[in-house]
C-alpha positions as CSV (number, residue, x, y, z in Angstrom):
1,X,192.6,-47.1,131.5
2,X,196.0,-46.6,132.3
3,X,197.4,-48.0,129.1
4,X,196.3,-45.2,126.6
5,X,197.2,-42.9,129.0
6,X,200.7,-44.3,129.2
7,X,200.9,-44.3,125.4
8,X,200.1,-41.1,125.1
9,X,203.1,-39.9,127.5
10,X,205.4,-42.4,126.0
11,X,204.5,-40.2,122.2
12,X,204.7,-37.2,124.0
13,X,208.1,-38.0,124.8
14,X,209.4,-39.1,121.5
15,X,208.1,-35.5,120.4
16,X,210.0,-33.7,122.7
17,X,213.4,-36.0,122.4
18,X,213.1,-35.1,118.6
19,X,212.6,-31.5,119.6
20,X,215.5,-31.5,121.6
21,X,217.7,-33.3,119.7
22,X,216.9,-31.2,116.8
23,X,217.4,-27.7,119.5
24,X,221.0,-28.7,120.1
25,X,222.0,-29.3,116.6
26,X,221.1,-25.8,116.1
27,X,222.7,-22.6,115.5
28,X,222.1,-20.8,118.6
29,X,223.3,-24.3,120.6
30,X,226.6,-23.9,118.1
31,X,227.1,-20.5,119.6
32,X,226.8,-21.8,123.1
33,X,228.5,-25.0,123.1
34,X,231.6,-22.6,121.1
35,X,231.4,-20.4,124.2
36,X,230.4,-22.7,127.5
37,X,230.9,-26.3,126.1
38,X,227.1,-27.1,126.6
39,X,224.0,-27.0,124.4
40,X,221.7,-24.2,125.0
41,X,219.6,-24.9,128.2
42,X,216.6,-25.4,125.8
43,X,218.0,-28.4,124.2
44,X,218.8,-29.9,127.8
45,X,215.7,-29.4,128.8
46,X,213.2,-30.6,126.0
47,X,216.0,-34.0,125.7
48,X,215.5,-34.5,129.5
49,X,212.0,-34.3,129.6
50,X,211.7,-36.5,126.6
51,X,213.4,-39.1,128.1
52,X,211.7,-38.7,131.3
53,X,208.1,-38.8,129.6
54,X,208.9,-41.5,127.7
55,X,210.4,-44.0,130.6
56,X,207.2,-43.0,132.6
57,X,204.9,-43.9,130.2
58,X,207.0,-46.9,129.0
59,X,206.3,-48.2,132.7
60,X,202.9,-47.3,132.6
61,X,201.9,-48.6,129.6
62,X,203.9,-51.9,130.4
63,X,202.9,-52.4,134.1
64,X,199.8,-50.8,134.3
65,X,198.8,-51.8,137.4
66,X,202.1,-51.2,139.1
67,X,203.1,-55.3,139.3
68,X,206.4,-56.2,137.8
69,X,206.8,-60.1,136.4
């Protein structure tokens, strides 16, 4: 049951790490990183959550039931 579920998340966060590397190669993340040095906030935070999401699900989908080789 967990392995779907773990799947799911790890897709989830391939979407949103393509989301946010696509946010910071943007226009409005040109503007900022011209004036602050950064991406927009926006691109941060969809590129960290993809990462996050897809690490989780990784280790769900690999250990499902939570024991490591």
């Amino acid at each position: 049951m967990k392995m779907p579920i773990g799947l799911a998340l790890a897709a989830i966060g391939i979407v949103l790490l393509i989301i946010g590397i696509s946010a910071s190669d943007s226009f409005a993340s040109d503007v900022s990183r011209f004036f602050t040095g950064e991406p927009t906030d926006r691109a941060i935070w969809f590129t960290l959550g993809g990462v996050a999401a897809l690490v989780v699900g990784l280790g769900i989908s690999l250990f499902p039931n939570g024991k490591r080789a």
